[in-house]
C-alpha positions, -999 to 999 in steps of 0.1 A, spaced: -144 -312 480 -147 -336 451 -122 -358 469 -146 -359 500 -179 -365 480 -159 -394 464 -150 -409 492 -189 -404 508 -199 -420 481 -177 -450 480 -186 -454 516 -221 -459 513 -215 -483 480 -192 -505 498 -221 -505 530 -251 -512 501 -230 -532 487 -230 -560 511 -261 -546 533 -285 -574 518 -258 -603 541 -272 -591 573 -309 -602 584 -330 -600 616 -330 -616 642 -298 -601 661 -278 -621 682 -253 -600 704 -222 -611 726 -193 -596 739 -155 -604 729 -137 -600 759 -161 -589 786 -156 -551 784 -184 -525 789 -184 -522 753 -210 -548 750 -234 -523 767 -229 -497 747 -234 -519 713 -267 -525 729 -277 -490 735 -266 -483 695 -288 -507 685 -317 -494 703 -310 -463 688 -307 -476 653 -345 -491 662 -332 -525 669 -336 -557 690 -310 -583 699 -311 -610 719 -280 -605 744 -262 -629 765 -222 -620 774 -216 -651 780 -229 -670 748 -216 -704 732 -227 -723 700 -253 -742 719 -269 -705 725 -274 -697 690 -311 -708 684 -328 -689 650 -308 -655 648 -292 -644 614 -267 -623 625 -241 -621 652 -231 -590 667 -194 -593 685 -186 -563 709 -150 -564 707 -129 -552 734 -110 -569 764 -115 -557 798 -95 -575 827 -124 -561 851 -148 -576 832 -132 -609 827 -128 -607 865 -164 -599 874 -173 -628 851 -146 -652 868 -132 -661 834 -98 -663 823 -86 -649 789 -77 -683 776 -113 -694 782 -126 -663 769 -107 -670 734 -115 -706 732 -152 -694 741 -152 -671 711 -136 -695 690 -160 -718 691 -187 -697 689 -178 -681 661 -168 -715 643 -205 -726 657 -220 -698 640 -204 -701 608 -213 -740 606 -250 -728 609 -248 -698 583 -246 -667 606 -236 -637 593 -212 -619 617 -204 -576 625 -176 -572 644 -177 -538 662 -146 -520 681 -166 -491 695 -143 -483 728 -119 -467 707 -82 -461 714 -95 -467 755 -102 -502 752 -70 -508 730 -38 -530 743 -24 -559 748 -56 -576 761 -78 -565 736 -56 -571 709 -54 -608 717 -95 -607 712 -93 -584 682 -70 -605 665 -90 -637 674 -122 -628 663 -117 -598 634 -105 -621 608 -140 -640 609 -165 -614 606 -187 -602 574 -184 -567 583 -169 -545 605 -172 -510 623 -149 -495 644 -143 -464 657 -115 -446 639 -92 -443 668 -98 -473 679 -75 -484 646 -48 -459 649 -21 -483 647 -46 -500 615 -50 -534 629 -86 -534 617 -77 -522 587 -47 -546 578 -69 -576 586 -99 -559 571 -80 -555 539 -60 -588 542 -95 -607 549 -115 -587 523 -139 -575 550 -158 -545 546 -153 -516 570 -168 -489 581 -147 -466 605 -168 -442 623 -154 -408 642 -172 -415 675 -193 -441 693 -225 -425 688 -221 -422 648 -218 -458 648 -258 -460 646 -257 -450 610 -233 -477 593 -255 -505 614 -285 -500 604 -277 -496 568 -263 -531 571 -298 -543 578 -316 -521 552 
């Protein structure tokens, strides 16, 4: 029990920590096109929150936002729908990211889909974009083979793992607090 209230506690340092990084306004974009994207936006409006959205956002996009929200997971269906390919989708998020940083945005990377929007495809976008954020927040299975946790660590990112989609709401506002 001491063990667990330990660990609570450490959890909600590391978030305060490093909560004072993230300002209003949001920006929001997905990584990879998935459906994820949609969900991130439903958290947010849980956690009392607005973002500007647009899937398809580039550096030119960014206008006075503070903070950029990346929905990470890959979704072939998605890409589809959107007629992009996955090359274009990583150049797209490259430079958007590097766009972002240039003008001082703070970035949250969140892999909410869990272990179902895991694989080959998404793990070209999580490896692309992960190692740039400020923060992160994933949902525990999601990282079962600890991707997000070997770049998190490697990259000195803070992470917050969450045991389903819906406790996600908790670690994201905090960041804002």
């Amino acid at each position: 029990m001491k063990k667990l209230v330990y660990i609570i506690l450490l959890l909600l340092v590391t978030v305060s920590a490093f909560a004072a990084k993230f300002e209003k306004p949001i920006l929001l974009t997905s990584v990879g096109q998935s459906a994820d994207v949609e969900m991130v936006k439903a958290l947010l409006k849980k956690a009392g929150m607005e973002a500007n959205f647009d899937k398809m956002l580039t550096a030119d996009g960014i206008k006075d936002e503070k903070t950029l929200i990346l929905a990470i997971g890959g979704s072939s269906k998605g890409l589809g729908a959107a007629g992009i390919k996955v090359e274009d989708e990583l150049e797209r998020i490259g430079k958007l990211i590097n766009g972002a940083k240039e003008k001082g945005i703070k970035i949250i990377g969140m892999h909410i889909g869990g272990q179902a929007r895991r694989g080959e495809l998404s793990d070209k976008f999580i490896v692309s974009a992960t190692p740039y954020v400020d923060y992160l927040i994933v949902v525990e299975d999601g990282d079962g083979d600890g991707i997000f946790t070997k770049i998190a660590t490697e990259k000195n990112i803070p992470i917050d793992k969450t045991p389903k989609i819906s406790s996600s709401v908790e670690p994201l506002k905090k960041a804002f607090e």
